[in-house]
C-alpha positions in Angstrom: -149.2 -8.7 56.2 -146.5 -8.3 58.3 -144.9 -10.7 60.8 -143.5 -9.3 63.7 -140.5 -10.9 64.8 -139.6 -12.8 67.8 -136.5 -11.7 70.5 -135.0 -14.8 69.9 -135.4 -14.4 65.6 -134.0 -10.6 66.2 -131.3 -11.7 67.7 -130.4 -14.6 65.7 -130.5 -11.9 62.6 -128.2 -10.1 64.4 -125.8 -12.6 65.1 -126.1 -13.6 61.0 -125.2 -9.9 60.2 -122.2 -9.7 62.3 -121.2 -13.3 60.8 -122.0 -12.2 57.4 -119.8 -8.5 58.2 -116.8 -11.2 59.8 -116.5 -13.1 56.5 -117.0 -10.2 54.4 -114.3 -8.5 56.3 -111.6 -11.6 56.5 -112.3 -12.7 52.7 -112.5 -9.1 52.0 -109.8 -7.4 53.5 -107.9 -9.5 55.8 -106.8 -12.2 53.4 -105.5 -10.0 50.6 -103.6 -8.2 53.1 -101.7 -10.9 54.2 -101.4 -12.5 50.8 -99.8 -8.8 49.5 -97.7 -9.1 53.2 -96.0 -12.6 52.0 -95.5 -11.5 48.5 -93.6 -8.3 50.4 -91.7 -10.7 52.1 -90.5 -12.7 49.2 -90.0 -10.2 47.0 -87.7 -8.6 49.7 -85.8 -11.9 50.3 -85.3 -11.4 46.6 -83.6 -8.3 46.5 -81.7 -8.9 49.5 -80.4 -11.8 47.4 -79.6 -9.8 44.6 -77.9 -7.1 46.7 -75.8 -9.4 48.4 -75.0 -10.6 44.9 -74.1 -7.0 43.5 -71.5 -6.5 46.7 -70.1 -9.3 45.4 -69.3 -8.3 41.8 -69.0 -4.5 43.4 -66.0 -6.2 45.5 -64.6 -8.2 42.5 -64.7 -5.1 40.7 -63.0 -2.8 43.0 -60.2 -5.6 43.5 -59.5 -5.8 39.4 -59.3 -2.3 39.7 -57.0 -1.7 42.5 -54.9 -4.7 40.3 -54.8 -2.6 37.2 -54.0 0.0 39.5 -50.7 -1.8 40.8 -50.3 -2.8 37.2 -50.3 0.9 35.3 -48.2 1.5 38.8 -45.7 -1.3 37.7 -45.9 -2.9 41.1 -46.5 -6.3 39.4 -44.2 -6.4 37.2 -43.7 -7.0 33.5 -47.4 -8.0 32.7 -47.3 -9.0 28.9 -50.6 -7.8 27.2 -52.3 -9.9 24.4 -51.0 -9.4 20.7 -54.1 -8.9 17.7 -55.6 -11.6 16.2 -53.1 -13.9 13.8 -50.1 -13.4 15.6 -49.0 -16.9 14.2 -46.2 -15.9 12.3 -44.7 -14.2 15.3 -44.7 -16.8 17.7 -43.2 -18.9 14.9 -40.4 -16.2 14.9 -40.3 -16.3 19.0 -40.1 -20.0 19.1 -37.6 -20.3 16.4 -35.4 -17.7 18.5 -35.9 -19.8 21.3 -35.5 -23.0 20.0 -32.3 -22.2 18.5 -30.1 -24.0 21.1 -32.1 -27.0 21.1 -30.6 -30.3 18.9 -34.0 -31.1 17.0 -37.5 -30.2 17.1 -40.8 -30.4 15.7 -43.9 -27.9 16.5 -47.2 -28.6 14.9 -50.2 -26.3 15.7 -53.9 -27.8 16.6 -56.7 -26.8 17.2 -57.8 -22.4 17.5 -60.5 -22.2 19.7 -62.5 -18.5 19.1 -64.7 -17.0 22.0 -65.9 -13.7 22.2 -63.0 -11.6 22.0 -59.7 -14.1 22.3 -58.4 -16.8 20.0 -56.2 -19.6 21.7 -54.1 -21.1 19.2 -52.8 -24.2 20.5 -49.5 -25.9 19.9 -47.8 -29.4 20.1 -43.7 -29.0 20.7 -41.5 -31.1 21.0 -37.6 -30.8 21.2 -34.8 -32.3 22.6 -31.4 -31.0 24.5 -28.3 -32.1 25.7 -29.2 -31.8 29.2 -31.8 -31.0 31.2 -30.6 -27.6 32.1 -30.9 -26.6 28.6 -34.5 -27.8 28.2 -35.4 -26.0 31.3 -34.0 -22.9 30.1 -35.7 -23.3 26.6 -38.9 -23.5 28.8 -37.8 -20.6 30.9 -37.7 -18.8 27.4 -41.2 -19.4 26.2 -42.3 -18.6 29.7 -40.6 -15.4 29.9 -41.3 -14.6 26.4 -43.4 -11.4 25.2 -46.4 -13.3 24.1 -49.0 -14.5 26.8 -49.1 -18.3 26.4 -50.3 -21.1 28.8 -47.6 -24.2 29.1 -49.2 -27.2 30.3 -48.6 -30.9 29.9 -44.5 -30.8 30.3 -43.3 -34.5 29.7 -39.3 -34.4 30.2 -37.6 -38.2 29.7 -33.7 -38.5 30.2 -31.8 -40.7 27.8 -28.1 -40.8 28.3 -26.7 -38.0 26.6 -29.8 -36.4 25.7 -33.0 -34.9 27.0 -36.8 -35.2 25.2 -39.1 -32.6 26.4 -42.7 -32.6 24.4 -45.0 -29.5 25.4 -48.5 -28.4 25.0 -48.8 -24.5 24.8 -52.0 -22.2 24.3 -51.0 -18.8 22.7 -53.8 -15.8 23.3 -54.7 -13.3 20.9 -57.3 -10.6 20.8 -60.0 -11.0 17.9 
């Protein structure tokens, strides 16, 4: 037996299916879509992130090179290049060149701190002059000399005929 249906049952049917081909659609299509649209949208935030970060080292690149540029061209001067690793004895040398003109002094080394390719060997000195110009040129000297050294934590104190300078240096090596 069949049952003929009713206008008003044919065209509540009708209104079901299109319903039913609405959802299928949105859950079907139309949300993946705009799921796969944000995901395009974040991942391009992303990159844009990243590219702006790649100008930046492309920039910091192209500025160390135009400085070993001026460098190789001599336009910065004497630029003193690190000696090989254990260069002790020579700065012992350098300093004891140096240190010649001074009345008394005392160098102890510390600590060596190792990274990846440089060794700092740091240094305690301490020495004292006749005047303060000679302990300024004695500093002027390690500054100036040919190995690459940091000098940091100058204390100068004046006595009466004298002058006490102690000094904390870093000397760089390669490794």
């Amino acid at each position: 037996m069949k049952k003929q249906l009713t206008v008003r049952e044919k065209v509540l049917m009708c209104i079901l299916v299109v319903l039913l081909v609405i959802c299928g659609y949105y859950y079907a299509f139309y949300t993946p879509v705009l799921q796969k649209i944000a995901d395009y949208k974040n991942e391009m935030i992303f990159l844009e992130e990243q590219n702006v970060l790649l100008d930046a080292q492309v920039e910091k690149m192209n500025q160390m090179k135009s400085e070993l540029d001026a460098i190789a061209a001599g336009e910065m001067g004497n630029v003193k290049e690190l000696p090989a690793f254990d260069n002790s004895q020579n700065v012992m040398s350098s300093l004891s060149f140096i240190l010649k003109n001074a009345q008394q002094y005392s160098v102890s080394f510390a600590s060596v701190e190792e990274e990846e390719s440089t060794v700092r060997r740091h240094i305690n000195l301490s020495y004292d002059c006749g005047s303060y110009e000679a302990s300024k040129s004695i500093l002027q000297q390690i500054y100036d000399s040919e190995y690459r050294s940091l000098i940091k934590d100058v204390h100068i104190s004046m006595g009466e005929d004298s002058c006490h300078v102690t000094v904390e240096l870093t000397y760089f090596e390669y490794k």
